[in-house]
C-alpha positions in Angstrom: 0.0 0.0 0.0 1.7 3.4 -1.2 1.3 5.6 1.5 -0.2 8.9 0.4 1.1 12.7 2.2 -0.6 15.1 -0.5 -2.5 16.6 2.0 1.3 17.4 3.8 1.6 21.2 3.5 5.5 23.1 2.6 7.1 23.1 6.3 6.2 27.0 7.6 3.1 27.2 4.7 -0.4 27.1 6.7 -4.0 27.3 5.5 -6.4 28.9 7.2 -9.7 27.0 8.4 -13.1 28.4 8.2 -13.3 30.2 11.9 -9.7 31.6 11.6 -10.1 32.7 8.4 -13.7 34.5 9.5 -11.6 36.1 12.5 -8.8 37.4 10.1 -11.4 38.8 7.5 -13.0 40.7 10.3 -9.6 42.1 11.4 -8.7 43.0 7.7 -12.0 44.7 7.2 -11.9 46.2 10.5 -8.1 47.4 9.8 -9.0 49.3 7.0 -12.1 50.7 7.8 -9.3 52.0 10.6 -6.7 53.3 8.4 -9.3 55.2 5.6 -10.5 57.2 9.2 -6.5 58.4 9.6 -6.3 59.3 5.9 -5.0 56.5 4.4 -5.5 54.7 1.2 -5.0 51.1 0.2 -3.0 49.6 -2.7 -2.4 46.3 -3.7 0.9 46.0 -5.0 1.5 42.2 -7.3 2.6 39.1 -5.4 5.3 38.4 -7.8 7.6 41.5 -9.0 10.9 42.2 -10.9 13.3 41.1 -8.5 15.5 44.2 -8.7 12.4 46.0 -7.7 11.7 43.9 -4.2 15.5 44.4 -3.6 15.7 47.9 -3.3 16.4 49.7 0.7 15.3 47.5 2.9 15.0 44.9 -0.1 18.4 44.4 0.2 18.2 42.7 3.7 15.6 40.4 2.1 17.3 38.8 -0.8 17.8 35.5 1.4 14.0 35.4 2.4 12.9 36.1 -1.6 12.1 33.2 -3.3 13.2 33.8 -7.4 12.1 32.3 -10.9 12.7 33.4 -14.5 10.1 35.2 -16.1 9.2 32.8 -19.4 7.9 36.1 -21.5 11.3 38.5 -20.7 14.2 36.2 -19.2 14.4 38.4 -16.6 14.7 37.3 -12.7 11.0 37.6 -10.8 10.7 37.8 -6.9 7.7 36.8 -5.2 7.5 39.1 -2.6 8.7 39.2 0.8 7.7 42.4 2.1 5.4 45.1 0.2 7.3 48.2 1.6 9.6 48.3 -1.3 6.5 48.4 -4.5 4.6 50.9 -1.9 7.0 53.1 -2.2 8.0 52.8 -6.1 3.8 53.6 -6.0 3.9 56.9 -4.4 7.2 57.4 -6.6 6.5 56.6 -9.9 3.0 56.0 -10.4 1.2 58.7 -8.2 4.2 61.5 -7.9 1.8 63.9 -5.5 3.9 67.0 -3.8 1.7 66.7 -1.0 2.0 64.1 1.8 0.7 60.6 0.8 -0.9 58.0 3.4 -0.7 54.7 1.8 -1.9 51.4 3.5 -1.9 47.6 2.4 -2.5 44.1 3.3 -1.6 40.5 2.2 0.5 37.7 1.6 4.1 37.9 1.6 6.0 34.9 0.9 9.5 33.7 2.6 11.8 31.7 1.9 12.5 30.4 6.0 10.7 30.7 8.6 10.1 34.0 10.4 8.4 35.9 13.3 6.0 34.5 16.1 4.3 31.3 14.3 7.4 30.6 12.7 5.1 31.2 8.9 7.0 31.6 5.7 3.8 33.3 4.4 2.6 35.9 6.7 -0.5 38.0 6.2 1.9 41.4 6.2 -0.3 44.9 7.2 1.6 47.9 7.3 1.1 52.0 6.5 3.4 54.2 5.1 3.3 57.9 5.2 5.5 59.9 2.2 6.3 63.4 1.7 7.1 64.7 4.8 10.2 64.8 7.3 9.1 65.7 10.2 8.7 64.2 13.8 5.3 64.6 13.6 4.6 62.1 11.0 6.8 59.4 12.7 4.9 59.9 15.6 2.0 59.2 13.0 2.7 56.1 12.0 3.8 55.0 15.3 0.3 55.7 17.3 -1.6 53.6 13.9 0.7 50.8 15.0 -0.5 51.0 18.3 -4.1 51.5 17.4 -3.6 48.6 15.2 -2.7 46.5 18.2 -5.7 47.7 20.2 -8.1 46.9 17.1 -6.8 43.2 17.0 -6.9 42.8 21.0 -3.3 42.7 21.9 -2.8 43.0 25.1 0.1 44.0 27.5 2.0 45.7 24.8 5.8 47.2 25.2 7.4 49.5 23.0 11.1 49.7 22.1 12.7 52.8 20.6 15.7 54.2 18.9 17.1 55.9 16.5 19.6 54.7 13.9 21.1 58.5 13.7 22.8 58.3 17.3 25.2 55.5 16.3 25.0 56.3 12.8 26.4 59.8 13.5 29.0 59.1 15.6 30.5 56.5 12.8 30.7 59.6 10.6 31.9 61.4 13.0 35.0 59.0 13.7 35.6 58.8 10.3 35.1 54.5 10.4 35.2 52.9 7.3 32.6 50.7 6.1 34.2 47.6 7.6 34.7 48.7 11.3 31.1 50.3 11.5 30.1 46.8 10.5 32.3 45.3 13.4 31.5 47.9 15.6 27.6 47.4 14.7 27.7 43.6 15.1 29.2 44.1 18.8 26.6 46.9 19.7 24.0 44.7 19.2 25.3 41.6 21.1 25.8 44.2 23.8 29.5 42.6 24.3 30.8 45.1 26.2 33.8 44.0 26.6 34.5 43.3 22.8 33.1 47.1 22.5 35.8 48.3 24.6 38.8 46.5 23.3 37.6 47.5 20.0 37.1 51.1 20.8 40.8 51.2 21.9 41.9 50.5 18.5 40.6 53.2 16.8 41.5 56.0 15.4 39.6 58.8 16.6 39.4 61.4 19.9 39.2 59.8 23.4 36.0 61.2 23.5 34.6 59.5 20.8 35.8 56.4 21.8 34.2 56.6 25.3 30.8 57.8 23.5 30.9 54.4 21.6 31.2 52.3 24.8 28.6 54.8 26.5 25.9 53.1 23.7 25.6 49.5 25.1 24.8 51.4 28.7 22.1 53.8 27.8 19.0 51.7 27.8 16.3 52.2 30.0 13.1 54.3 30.3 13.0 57.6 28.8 14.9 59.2 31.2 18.4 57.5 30.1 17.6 60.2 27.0 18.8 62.9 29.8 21.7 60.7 30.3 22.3 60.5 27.0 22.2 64.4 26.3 25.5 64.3 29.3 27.4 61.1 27.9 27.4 62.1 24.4 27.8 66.0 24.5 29.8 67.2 21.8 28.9 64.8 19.6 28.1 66.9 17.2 24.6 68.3 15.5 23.2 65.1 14.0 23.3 63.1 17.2 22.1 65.6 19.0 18.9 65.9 16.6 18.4 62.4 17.1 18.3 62.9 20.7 15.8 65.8 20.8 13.5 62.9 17.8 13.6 60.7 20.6 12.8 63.0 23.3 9.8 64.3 21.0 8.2 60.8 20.6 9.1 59.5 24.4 7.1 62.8 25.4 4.0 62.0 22.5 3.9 58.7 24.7 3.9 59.9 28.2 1.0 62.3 26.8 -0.7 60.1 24.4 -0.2 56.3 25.6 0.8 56.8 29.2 -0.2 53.1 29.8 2.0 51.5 26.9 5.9 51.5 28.8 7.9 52.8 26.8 12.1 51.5 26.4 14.9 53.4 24.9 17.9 51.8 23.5 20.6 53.8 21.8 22.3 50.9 21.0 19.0 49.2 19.1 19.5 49.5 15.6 17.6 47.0 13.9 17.2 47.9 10.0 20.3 50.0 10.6 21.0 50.0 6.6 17.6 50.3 5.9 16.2 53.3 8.3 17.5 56.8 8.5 16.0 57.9 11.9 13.7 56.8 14.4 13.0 53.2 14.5 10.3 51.1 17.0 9.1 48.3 18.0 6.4 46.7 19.4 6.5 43.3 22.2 4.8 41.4 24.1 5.8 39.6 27.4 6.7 35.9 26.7 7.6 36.5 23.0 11.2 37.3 22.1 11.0 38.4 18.8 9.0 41.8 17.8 5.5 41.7 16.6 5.1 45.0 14.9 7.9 47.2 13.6 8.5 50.5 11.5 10.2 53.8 11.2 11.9 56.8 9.1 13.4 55.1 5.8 13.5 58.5 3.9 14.7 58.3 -0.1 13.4 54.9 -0.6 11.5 56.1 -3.5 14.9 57.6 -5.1 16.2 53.9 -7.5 12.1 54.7 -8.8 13.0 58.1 -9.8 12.1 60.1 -7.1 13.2 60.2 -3.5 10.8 61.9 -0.5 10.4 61.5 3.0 8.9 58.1 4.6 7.8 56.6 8.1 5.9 53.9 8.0 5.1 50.4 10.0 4.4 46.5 9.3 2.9 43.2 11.2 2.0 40.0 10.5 -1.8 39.7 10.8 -1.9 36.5 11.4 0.4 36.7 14.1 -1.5 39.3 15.8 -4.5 37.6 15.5 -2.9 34.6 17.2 -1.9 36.8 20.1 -5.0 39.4 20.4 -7.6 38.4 22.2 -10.8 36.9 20.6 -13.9 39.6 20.3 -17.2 39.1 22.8 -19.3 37.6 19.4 -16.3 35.3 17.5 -16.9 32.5 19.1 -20.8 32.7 19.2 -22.2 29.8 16.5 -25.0 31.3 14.9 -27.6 31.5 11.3 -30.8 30.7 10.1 -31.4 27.1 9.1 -34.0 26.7 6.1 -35.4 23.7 4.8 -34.3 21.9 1.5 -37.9 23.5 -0.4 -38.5 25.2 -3.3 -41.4 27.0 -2.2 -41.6 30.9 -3.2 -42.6 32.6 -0.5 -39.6 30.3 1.3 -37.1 31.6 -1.1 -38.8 35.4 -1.0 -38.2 35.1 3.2 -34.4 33.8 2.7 -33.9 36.7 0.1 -34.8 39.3 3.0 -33.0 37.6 5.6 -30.0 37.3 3.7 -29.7 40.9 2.5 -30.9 42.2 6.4 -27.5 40.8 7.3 -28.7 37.5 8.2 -26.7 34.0 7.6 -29.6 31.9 6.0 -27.7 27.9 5.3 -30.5 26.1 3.1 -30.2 22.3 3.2 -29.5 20.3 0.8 -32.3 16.9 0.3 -31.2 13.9 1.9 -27.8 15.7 4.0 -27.0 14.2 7.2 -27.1 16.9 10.0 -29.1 19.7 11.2 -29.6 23.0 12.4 -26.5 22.4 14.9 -24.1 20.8 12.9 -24.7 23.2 10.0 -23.9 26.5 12.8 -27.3 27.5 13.3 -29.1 28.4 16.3 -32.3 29.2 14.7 -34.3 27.6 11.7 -37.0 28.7 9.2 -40.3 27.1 9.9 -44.1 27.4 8.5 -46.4 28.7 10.8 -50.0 29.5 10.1 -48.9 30.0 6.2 -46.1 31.9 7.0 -42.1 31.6 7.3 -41.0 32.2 10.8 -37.6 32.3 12.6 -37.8 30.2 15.5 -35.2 28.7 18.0 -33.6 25.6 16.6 
């Protein structure tokens, strides 16, 4: 007997059952009805895309995770995407080119090629919003409180926030004069925190004592938003763009305190995920019990220039699916409910379903000779003659 796995599924590839998938429609509905009440618009960018295209910015961090094929009409290589930032942003460059500020939301599939995030899903449901055209704090600040609101739409509860900004570190490498290979060094220790590999590297290098202790200073200033004060005394002198990255980050930490006194907020100076990617404040969202981040975004200005035209951008992603699996289910998901109706032709039985159906109803009509009833098909309620007349009545 050949033992048959066709119904096996890729390893990290998931489908979605009938009361999942009616919980993530909700959210996705409920999402965007959210985002068009901040301003936003929706696009849909293609699934599969020139591969050069989903490489660009932050692209370039994804070419491992992008799965490739040859294009059969042109020759050329195809990506099927990994992440929509990149073809959102080529949309507000190339194909909409507006001089004022441009809100742009999406959702769907991405597809990766190894596991990632929460559920450990190589296709997550990827939701994000990205806000072009202007440079500002404000508009970080933005994006930032739609990423929270997007957690409290999908019920997430207990979150923490995480933030930084990629200018701090990112300024002092210019400062020092380090070439591309001992920012990369210098970047990989920073994020292991190995303090004492920061300080022995440090030593080496060829730049003021004072720079060299502000380097070591980064693995030390974390904490809540008062380290920022800290940071101000550590790293004084450090010239004008650190300095504006500290007075971004006091800017958002005091949005917070006024805005979201009841989300903690953590600074890290020495957090620089997307470092290659983002030009300014970055964030993150977490929840206790989870290592990895379950929402994400910040400033990634000139993304747009490879498309021909480079502006200002902020904007944030998630996983839907993972959110969903963490949020909290609503007060009616879990109710069962519908109108059973009997397998009849009968007019005035089809007129009744017609009006039930299109007053928001679920009518199920069964089929002749089904097994099951009014339970097993969901309902908690059938359609029944009475006195000449079709009645809803308690299954």
């Amino acid at each position: 007997m050949i033992d048959d796995n066709r119904w096996l599924l890729p390893e990290g590839i998931e489908e979605v059952l009938p009361a999942q998938a009616a919980r993530l429609e909700r959210l996705r509905r409920g999402l965007l009805d959210l985002y068009h009440g901040w301003g936003y618009e929706l696009v849909l960018p293609p699934f599969i895309d020139y591969l050069e295209s989903l490489l660009t910015g932050a692209g370039h961090d994804l070419q491992l995770q992008t799965f490739t094929l040859v294009d059969q009409l042109s020759g050329r290589l195809l990506g099927i995407r990994a992440d929509m930032t990149p073809q959102v942003a080529r949309i507000d460059a190339h194909a909409l080119r507006r001089e004022v500020p441009t809100r742009l939301c999406y959702l769907g599939t991405v597809l990766h090629t190894r596991p990632d995030g929460f559920a450990r899903s190589r296709s997550p449901f990827q939701v994000g919003a990205e806000l072009y055209g202007h440079a500002g704090i404000e508009s970080d600040v933005e994006v930032l409180g739609l990423m929270l609101e997007t957690l409290d739409l999908t019920r997430v509860r207990d979150v923490h926030l995480d933030l930084g900004h990629v200018g701090v570190f990112g300024g002092l490498a210019r400062a020092a004069g380090l070439d591309a290979a001992a920012e990369a060094s210098l970047f990989d220790m920073l994020q292991r925190k190995a303090k004492p590999e920061i300080d022995a590297f440090v030593r080496g290098l060829d730049c003021s004592e004072s720079l060299r202790g502000m380097f070591a200073a980064l693995a030390d200033l974390n904490g809540d938003a008062s380290v920022l004060e800290e940071a101000r005394a550590r790293l004084a002198g450090a010239g004008d763009e650190v300095a504006r990255a500290l007075d971004e980050l006091a800017a958002v930490a005091a949005h917070m305190a006024l805005h979201r006194p009841d989300t903690p907020l953590y600074v890290d100076l020495a957090e620089l995920r997307g470092y290659h990617y983002h030009t300014g404040v970055v964030f993150a969202a977490f929840v206790p019990g989870h290592g990895q981040e379950i929402a994400r975004g910040g400033r990634y200005d000139a993304i747009g220039r490879v498309f021909g035209r480079a502006r200002p951008a902020t904007g944030f992603s998630a996983d839907l699916k993972t959110l969903m699996a963490l949020g909290e289910a609503g007060p009616t998901e879990e109710a069962r409910g519908g109108i059973f109706a009997p397998a009849e032709e009968a007019s005035a039985l089809l007129a009744e379903i017609r009006r039930l159906r299109a007053a928001g109803e679920r009518v199920v009509c069964a089929l002749p000779g089904q097994p099951g009833g009014a339970f097993e098909m969901g309902c908690d309620r059938c359609l029944v003659l009475r006195d000449g007349e079709w009645r809803v009545e308690q299954a």
